[in-house]
ZAMARGU-4260 file (C-alpha; in steps of 0.2 Angstrom, whole numbers, plus 5000, padded with zeros to 4 digits):
<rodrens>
0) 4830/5037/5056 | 4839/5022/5049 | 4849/5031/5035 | 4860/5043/5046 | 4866/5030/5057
5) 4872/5020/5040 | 4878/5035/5034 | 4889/5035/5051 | 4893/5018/5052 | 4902/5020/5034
10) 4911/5036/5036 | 4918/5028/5054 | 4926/5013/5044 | 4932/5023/5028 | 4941/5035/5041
15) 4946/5021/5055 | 4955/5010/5039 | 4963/5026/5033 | 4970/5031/5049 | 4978/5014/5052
20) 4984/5011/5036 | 4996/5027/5038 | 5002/5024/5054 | 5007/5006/5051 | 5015/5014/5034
25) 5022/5025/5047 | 5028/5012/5058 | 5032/4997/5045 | 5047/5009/5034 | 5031/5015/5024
30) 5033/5001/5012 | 5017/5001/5000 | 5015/4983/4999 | 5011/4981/5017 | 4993/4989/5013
35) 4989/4974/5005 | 4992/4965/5021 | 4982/4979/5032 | 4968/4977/5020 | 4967/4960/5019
40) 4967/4958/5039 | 4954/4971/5042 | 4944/4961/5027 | 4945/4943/5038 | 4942/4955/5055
45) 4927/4960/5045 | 4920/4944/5039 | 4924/4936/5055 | 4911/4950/5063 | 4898/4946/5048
50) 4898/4926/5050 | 4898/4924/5067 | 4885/4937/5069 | 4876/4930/5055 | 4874/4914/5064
55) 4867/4921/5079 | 4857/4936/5077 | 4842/4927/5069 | 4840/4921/5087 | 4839/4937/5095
60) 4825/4947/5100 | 4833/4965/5105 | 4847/4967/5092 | 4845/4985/5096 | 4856/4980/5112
65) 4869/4972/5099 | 4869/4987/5090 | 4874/4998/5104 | 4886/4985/5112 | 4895/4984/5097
70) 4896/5002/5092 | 4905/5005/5110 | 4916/4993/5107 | 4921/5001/5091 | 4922/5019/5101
75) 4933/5013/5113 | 4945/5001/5105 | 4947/5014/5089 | 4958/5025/5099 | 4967/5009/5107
80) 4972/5003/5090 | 4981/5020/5084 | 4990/5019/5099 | 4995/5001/5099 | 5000/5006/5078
85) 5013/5017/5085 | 5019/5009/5101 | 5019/4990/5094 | 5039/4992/5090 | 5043/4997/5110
90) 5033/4982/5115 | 5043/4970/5105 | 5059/4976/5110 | 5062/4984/5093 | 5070/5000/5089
95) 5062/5015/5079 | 5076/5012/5067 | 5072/4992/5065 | 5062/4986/5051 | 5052/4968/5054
100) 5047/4954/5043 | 5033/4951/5038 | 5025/4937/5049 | 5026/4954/5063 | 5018/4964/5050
105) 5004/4953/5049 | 5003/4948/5066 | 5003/4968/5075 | 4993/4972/5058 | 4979/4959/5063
110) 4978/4962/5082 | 4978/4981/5078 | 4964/4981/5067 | 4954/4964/5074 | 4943/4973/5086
115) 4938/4987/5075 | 4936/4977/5060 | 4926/4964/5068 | 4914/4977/5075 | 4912/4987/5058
120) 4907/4969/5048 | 4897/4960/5063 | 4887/4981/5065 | 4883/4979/5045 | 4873/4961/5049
125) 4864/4968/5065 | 4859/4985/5053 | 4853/4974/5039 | 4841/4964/5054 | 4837/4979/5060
130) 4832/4989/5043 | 4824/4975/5036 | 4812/4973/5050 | 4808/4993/5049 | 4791/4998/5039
135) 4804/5003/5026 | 4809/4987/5019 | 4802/4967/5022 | 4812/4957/5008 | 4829/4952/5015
140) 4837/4955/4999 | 4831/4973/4995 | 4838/4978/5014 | 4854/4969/5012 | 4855/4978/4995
145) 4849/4995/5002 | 4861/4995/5019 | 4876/4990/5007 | 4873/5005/4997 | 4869/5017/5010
150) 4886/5010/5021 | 4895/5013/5004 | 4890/5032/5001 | 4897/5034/5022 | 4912/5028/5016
155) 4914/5039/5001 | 4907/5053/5011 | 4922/5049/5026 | 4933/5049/5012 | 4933/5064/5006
160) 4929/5070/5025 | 4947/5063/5029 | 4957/5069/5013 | 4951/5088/5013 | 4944/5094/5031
165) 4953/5080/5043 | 4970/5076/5037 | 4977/5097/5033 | 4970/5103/5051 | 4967/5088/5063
170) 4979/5076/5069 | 4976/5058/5071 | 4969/5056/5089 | 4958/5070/5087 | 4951/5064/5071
175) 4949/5047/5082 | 4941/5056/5098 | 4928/5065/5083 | 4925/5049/5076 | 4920/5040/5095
180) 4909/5053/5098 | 4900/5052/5082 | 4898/5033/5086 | 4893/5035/5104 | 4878/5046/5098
185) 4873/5037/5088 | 4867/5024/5101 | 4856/5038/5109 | 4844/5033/5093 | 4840/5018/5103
190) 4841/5025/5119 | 4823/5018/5123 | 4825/5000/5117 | 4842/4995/5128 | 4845/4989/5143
195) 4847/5000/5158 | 4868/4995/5160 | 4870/5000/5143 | 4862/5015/5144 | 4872/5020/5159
200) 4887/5014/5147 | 4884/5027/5134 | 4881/5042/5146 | 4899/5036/5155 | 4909/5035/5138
205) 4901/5054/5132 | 4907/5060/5147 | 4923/5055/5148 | 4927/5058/5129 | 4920/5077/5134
210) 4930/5077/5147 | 4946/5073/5138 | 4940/5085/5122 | 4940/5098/5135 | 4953/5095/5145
215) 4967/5094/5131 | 4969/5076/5136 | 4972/5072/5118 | 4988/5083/5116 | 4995/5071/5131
220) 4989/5055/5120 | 4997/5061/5105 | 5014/5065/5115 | 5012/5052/5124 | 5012/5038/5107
225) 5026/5049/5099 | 5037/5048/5115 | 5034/5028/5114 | 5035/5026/5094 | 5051/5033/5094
230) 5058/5026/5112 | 5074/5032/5118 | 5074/5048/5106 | 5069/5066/5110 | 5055/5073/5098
235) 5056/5086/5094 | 5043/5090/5082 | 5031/5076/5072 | 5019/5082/5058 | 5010/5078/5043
240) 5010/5085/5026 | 5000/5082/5009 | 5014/5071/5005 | 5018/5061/5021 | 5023/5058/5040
245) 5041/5069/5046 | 5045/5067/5063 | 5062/5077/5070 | 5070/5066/5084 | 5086/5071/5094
250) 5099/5058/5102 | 5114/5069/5111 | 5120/5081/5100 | 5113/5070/5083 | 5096/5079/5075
255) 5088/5065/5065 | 5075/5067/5053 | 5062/5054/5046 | 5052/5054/5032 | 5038/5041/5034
260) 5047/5033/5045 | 5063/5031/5036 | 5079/5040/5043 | 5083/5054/5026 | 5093/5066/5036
265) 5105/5066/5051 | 5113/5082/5055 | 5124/5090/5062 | 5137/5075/5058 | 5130/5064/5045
270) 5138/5046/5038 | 5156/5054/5033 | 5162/5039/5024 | 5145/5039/5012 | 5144/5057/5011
275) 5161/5060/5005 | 5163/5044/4991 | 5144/5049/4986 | 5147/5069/4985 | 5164/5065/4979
280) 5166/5051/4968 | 5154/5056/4956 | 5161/5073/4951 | 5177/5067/4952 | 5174/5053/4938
285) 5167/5070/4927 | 5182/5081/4917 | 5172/5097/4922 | 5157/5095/4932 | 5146/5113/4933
290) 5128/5108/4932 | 5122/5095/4944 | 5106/5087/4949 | 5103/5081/4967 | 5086/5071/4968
295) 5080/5071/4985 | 5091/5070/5002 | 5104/5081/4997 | 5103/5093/5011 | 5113/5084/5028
300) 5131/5085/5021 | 5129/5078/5002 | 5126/5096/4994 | 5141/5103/5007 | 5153/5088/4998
305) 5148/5094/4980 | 5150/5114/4984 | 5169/5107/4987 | 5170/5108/4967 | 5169/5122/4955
310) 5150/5119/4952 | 5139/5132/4944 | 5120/5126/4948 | 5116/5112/4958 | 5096/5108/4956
315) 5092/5102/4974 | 5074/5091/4970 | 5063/5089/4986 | 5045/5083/4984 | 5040/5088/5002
320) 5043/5108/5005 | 5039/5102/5024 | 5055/5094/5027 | 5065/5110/5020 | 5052/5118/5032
325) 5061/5109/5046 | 5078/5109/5042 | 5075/5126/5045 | 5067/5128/5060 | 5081/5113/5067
330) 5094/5121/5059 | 5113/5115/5060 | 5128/5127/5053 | 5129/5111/5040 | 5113/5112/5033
335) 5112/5132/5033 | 5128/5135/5024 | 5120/5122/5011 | 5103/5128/5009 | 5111/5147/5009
340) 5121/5145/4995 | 5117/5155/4979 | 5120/5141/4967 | 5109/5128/4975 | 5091/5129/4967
345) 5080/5120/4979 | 5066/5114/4967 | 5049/5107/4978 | 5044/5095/4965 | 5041/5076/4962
350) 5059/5069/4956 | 5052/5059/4943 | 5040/5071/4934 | 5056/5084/4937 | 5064/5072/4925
355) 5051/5070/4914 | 5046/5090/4912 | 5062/5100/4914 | 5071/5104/4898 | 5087/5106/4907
360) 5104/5095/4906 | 5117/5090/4916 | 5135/5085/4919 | 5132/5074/4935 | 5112/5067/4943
365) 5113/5062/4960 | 5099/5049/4965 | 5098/5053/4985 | 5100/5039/4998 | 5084/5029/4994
370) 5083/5011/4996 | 5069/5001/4987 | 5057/4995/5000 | 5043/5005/4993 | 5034/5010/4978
375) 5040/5026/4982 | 5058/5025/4979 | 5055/5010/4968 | 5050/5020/4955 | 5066/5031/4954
380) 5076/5012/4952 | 5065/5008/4934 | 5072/5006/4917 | 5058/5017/4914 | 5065/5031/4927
385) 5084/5026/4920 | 5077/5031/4901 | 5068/5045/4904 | 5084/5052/4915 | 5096/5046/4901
390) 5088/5061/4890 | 5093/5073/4906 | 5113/5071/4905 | 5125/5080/4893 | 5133/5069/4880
395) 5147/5065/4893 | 5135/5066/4908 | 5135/5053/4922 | 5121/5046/4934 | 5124/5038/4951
400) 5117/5029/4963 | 5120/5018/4976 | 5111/4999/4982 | 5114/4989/4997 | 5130/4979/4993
405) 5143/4969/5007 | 5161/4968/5008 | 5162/4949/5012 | 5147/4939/5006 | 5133/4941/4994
410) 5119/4933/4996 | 5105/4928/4984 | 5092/4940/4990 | 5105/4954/4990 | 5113/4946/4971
415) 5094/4949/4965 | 5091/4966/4972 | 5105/4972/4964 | 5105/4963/4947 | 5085/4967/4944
420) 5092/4985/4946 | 5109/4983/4936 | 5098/4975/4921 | 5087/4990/4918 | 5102/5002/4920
425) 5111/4992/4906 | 5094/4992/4895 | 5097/5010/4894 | 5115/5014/4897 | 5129/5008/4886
430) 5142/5011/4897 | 5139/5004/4916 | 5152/5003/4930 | 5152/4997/4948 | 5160/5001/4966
435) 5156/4987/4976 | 5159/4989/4994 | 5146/4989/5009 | 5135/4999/4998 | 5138/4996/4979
440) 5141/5015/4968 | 5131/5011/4950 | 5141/5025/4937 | 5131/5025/4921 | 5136/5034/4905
445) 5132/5038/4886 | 5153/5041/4885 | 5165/5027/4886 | 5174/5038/4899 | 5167/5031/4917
450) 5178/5015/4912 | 5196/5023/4911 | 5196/5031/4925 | 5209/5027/4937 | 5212/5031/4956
455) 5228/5040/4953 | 5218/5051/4939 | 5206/5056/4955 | 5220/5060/4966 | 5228/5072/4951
460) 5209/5080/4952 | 5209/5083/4969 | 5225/5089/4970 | 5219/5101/4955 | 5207/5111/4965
465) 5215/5110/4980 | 5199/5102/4989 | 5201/5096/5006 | 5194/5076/5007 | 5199/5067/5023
470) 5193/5050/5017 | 5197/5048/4997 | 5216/5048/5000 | 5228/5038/4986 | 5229/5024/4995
475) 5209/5022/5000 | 5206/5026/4980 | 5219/5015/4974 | 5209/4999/4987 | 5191/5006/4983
480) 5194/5005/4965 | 5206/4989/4963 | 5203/4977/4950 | 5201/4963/4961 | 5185/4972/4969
485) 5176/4972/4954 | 5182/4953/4948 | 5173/4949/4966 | 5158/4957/4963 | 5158/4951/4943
490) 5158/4932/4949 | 5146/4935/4963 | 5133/4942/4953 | 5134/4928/4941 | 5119/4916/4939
495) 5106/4928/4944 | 5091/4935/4936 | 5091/4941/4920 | 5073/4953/4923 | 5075/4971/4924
500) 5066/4982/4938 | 5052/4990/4930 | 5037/5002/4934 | 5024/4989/4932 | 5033/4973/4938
505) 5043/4980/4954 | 5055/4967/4959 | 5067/4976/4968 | 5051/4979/4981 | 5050/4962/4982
510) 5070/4957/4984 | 5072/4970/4998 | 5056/4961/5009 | 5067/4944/5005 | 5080/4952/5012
515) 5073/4960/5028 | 5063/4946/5031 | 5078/4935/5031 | 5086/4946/5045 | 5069/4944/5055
520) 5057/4933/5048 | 5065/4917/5043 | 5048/4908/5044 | 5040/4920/5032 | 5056/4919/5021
525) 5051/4902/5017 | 5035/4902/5012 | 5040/4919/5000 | 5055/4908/4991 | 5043/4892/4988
530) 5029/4904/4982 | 5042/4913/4972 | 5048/4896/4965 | 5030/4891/4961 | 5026/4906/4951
535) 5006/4906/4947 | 5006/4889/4939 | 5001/4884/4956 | 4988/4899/4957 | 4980/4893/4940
540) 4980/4876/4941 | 4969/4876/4960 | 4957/4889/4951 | 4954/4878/4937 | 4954/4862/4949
545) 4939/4872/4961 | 4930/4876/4944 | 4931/4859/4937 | 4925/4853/4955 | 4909/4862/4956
550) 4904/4860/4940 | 4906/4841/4944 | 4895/4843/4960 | 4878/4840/4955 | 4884/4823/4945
555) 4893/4819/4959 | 4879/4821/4972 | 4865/4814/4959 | 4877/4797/4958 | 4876/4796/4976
560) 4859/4801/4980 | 4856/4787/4966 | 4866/4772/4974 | 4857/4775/4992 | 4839/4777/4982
565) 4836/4793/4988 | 4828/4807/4980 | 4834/4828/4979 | 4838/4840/4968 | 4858/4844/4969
570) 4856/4858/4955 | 4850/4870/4969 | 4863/4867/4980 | 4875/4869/4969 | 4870/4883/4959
575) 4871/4893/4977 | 4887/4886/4982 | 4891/4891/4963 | 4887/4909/4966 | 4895/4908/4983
580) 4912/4906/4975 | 4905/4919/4961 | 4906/4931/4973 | 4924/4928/4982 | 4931/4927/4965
585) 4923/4945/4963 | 4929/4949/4980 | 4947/4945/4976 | 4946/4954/4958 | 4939/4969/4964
590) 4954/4970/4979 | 4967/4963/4967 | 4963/4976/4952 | 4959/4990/4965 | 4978/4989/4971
595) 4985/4985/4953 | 4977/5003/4949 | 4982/5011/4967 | 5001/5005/4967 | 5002/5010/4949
600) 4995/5028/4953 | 5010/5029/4968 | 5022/5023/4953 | 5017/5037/4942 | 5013/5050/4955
605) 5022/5047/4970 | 5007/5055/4981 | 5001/5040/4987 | 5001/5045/5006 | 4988/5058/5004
610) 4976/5053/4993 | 4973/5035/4995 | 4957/5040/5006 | 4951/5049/4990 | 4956/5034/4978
615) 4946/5021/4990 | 4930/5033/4990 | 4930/5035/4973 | 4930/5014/4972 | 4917/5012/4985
620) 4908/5030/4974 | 4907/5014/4960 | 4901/4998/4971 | 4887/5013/4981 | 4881/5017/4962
625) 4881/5000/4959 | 4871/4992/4973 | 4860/5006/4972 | 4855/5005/4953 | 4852/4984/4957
630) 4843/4988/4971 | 4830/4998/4965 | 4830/4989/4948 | 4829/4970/4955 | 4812/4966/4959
635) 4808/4970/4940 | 4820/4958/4932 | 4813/4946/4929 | 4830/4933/4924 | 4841/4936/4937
640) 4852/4923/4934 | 4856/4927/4915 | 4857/4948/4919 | 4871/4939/4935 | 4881/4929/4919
645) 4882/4944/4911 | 4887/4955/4923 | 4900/4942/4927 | 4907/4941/4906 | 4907/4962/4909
650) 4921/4960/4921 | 4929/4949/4911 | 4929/4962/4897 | 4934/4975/4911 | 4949/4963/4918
655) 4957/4961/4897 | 4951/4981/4895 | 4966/4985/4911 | 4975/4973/4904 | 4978/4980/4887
660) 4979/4999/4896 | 4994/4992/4906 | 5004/4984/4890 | 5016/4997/4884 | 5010/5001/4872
665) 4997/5007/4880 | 5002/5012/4898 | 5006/5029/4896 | 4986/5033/4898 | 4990/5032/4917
670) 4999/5048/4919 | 4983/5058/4919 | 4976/5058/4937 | 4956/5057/4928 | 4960/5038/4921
675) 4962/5033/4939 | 4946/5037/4945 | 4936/5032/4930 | 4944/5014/4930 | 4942/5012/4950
680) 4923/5019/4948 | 4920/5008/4936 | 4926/4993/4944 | 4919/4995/4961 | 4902/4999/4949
685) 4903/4981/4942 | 4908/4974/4960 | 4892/4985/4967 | 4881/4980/4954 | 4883/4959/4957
690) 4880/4958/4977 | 4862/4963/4978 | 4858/4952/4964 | 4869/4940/4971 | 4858/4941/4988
695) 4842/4940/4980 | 4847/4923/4967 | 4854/4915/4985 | 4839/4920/4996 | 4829/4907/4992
700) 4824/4897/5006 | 4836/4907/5016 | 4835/4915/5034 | 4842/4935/5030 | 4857/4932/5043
705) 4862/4919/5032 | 4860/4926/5016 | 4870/4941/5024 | 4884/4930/5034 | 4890/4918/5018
710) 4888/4929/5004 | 4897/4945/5012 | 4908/4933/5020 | 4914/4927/5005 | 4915/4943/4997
715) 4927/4948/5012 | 4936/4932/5012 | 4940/4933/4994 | 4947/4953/4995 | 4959/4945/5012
720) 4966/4933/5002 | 4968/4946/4987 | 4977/4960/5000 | 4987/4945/5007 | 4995/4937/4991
725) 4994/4947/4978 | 5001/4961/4985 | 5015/4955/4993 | 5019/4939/4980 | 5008/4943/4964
730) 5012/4962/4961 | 5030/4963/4962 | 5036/4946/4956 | 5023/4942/4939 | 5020/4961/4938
735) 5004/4974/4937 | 4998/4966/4919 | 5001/4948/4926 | 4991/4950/4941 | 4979/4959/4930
740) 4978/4944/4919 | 4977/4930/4932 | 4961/4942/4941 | 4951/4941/4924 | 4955/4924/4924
745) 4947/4919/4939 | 4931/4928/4934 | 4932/4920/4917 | 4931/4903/4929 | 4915/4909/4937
750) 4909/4915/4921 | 4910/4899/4913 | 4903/4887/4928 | 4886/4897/4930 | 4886/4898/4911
755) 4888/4878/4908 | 4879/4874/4926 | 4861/4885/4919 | 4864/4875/4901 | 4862/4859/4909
760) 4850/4864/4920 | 4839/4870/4907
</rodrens>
């Protein structure tokens, strides 16, 4: 009877942390980093939920009304928290088109998912009191182990659930209202046991979920949030795809398309002055232009500036067919006449992997109006993007793109973004030239040509084919091109950073978040520049400290125990305080390397919005297989301590195995999808196989709510602080193989106190 309700429990918080993690995307820019952030408060909402029901539940006689209390608390709140994901911005005062800084992202992030996290930890506690007191299981340990395992195969179940059979047919707040009912049902199993107000509880919530299944009451919540996320704009439509979140709003006469939540497309009357320097500059700079390569956002009026010239192709590369879909079905006379023309080639295809795969050349390659927020569109800004287009252009071809740049000052955070990006581009290219300006112009060449060219030699070329260009008259060439410009923008950028943007170090990510969060988070902007400062020195030293620390305990408490004559054994103590921080550090390995091999599957692939339920359940497939293999194994080892070391020196070996795979040399193993799921299975195998053992090494002496409230506590703890710092400061700044480093580090910590702490023991 037991087993189906853990099932349940695990696919509800699989699915729950899904669905929030892609509407905050949604709502937060859909910067990839933030999940980090998510994760790492659902973590502390979770081990909030386990310690403090830990404490207490020893103490209670009917935890079957615990049980159901909680599990309507999670039914109810669930579809509150989607809700508040999309309606947060209106509350604050904030635009849709607004970003925020971090210390809002953390703060909405952690009030969004505090009640449903809280719930999901503290119902694991009540399940393993519950289970363990079943004829199925009496030893605390073997019911901890067995309820971990059994939550863990819900989760992968939900999973999947989610990515194949939710996600293409459902939307959000029906997949929420499934989920609540699901939950509520599950407290029928101990209708008996409960008390009579709870009982009336769980008949009222079925009825009035039925009531708003059947009534269509969930078409008027979903309208409802969308009307509110996007306040002060008419939606028109708002839909997802394998590939992310569109939503079509309307303000007057302007249609306004979003991708993820960022503006791509504004129609009928896009940004002239952008549209005409980027449609036209670029062809211009070109002696004759025929084959051109638009990658992504070209439809809106930047395809109409290029059909100005005598072009014969353009390749128009879109990764979501959805959004063509809707330029369509809101079409403007602007985006018509482009999409309809015979020598645009609209190609639905992954921009990178188009670069990589096509055999084709061009004169021009248009990088679309991306900024570099997100992994996303971080990954087309790489020196490892820039060579692999380099090999796409004709001997005199010429790439283009644009970054956030300012007419008046220039300031650090914006000096870096621009420089990380401008380093990588001169890696490759050996011919680079700028147009600084509100937003800088980056031309990048093989020929020698880009450097000569002067406004008057653009106004001849206009005049040449007779094209009609309101804005790029002599004089605005002559100003936009002058000398004194790029001396300006040459002296500004002097004194920066001399590291290149690449796949596996992501900088750019990280000088775009400075830069936001100097606009709106000042407070956060702080505490990013003196981390930045720091580097992991700081990081390094407090791990070794902590180590050094524990190992000293037991000297430390047998000096004391000596001066006031008194006798004990500190050994025990510290072995379990020892296995304690064993299993935070595995805690923050196991988050830290799961989003190393998550970020750098979005870096490669781009397809990071669909599958990222799949990629969890395949993680949590590893920790199930894990915990279950322990489990059943446990009660016949008979050193459980030396099998706990060696499990530990195996993720050790793990940690330097990534490591060397993300080198290089060595990092092109990561373009096949299969690699992925074998490292994330094998990692949450080794996280899996460590906490049941863990549980039944620290059970001695121990009430089970305590054996379950500090060692999951601590598992929990350590993945927050994992999600919190080492996605936002490790990842970006020290890089993928850094962070990787610094993770098998820790464990190499851990390894080596229980190591030295059983020799001097024996």
């Amino acid at each position: 009877m037991h087993i189906p309700i853990i099932l349940i429990i695990g696919l509800s918080g699989m699915i729950s942390q899904v669905l929030l993690m892609r509407e905050l995307l949604i709502s937060l820019y859909g910067n990839e980093l933030i999940v980090g952030i998510i994760l790492a408060n659902w973590i502390a909402a979770e081990a909030l939920g386990v310690f403090i029901i830990g404490r207490v539940i020893n103490r209670i006689k009917n935890r079957a009304n615990v049980f159901v209390l909680l599990q309507l608390v999670f039914s109810l709140t669930l579809p509150l928290s989607i809700y508040l994901s999309r309606i947060f911005k209106g509350l604050l005062g904030a635009s849709p088109f607004e970003a925020v800084g971090l210390s809002i992202v953390f703060l909405i992030s952690f009030l969004t998912v505090l009640p449903i996290g809280f719930c999901h930890g503290a119902l694991f506690n009540v399940l393993c009191s519950i289970y363990s007191r079943s004829k199925e299981s009496t030893l605390a340990a073997f019911s901890i182990g067995r309820v971990y395992a059994l939550e863990t195969i819900g989760t992968i179940i939900g999973g999947l659930t989610l990515t194949y059979l939710f996600i293409p047919f459902l939307n959000t707040f029906q997949i929420v209202f499934i989920l609540s009912v699901f939950n509520t049902c599950v407290c029928l199993f101990f209708f008996k046991e409960i008390q009579k107000i709870l009982k009336i509880c769980v008949l009222c919530i079925l009825v009035i979920i039925g009531i708003i299944l059947l009534s269509g009451g969930i078409k008027h919540i979903q309208r409802s949030s969308i009307n509110k996320q996007w306040l002060g704009h008419e939606v028109l439509d708002y839909c997802n795809s394998l590939y992310g979140n569109i939503a079509v709003t309307k303000t007057r006469e302007q249609t306004v398309f979003f991708y993820n939540g960022l503006p791509v497309i504004t129609t009928p009357c896009p940004d002239l002055t952008f549209v005409q320097e980027f449609g036209n500059l670029p062809l211009l700079f070109h002696n004759n232009p025929k084959n051109i390569l638009v990658l992504g956002s070209g439809a809106g009026g930047l395809i109409s500036e290029i059909l100005k010239h005598p072009v014969s192709r353009i390749d128009y590369v879109e990764l979501d067919p959805l959004l063509i879909k809707m330029l369509r079905k809101y079409p403007s006379e602007l985006t018509e006449k482009e999409l309809d023309d015979k020598r645009v080639n609209i190609i639905y295809f992954d921009a990178r992997a188009f670069v990589k795969n096509t055999a084709n050349k061009y004169d021009v390659i248009l990088l679309g109006p991306l900024d570099q927020a997100g992994l996303a569109s971080n990954r087309l800004f790489t020196q490892e993007f820039f060579s692999a287009l380099k090999n796409r252009l004709l001997p005199d071809g010429i790439f283009v793109f644009r970054l956030s740049g300012s007419s008046t000052y220039i300031s650090r955070e914006l000096k870096n973004l621009n420089l990380c990006v401008l380093n990588g581009l001169k890696n490759v290219f050996e011919y680079v030239r700028i147009i600084p300006g509100d937003y800088n112009l980056f031309f990048a060449s093989a020929s020698g040509d880009i450097m000569s060219i002067s406004p008057e030699l653009l106004t001849q070329r206009i005049e040449k084919n007779r094209m009609e260009i309101s804005l790029l008259k002599p004089a605005y060439l002559k100003y936009r091109l002058s000398k004194q410009w790029q001396e300006w923008f040459g002296c500004s950028l002097e004194a920066g950073i001399k590291i290149a943007n690449q796949d596996l170090r992501p900088l750019a990510v990280f000088e775009t978040l400075i830069l936001w969060n100097k606009q709106f988070s000042r407070t956060f902007l702080h505490i990013l520049s003196v981390l930045k400062a720091q580097g992991m020195k700081v990081l390094v030293i407090l791990v070794f400290l902590i180590t050094f620390l524990l190992y000293l305990r037991p000297t430390l408490r047998r000096s004391q125990a000596s001066f006031f004559k008194v006798s004990f054994r500190p050994e025990a103590g510290s072995l379990r305080m020892a296995i304690v921080y064993c299993i935070a550090a595995t805690g923050f390995f196991g988050m830290l390397t799961s989003l190393i091999l998550i970020f750098t599957y979005q870096v490669y692939f781009g397809y990071l919005y669909h599958y990222l339920g799949l990629l969890l359940s395949v993680f949590m497939a590893g920790i199930a297989s894990g915990s279950i293999i322990m489990t059943k194994k446990i009660e016949g080892i008979k050193n459980r301590l030396n099998l706990f070391i060696g499990i530990e020196a195996c993720v050790v070996v793990f940690s330097l195995f990534l490591a060397f795979l993300l080198s290089r040399r060595f990092n092109c193993v990561f373009n096949f999808s299969f690699v992925y799921m074998f490292l994330l299975f094998v990692l949450g195998l080794l996280v899996g196989l460590e906490f049941p053992l863990a549980c039944k090494i620290y059970a001695k002496d121990q009430g089970q709510g305590e054996v379950v409230g500090n060692l999951y506590a601590a598992d929990l703890i350590g993945g927050c602080i994992a999600g919190l710092f080492g996605a936002v400061l490790l990842l970006p700044i020290a890089g993928f193989l850094s962070a990787c480093v610094f993770a098998g580090f820790l464990k190499l910590n851990t390894f080596g106190l229980l190591f030295f702490l059983t020799k001097r023991k024996s």
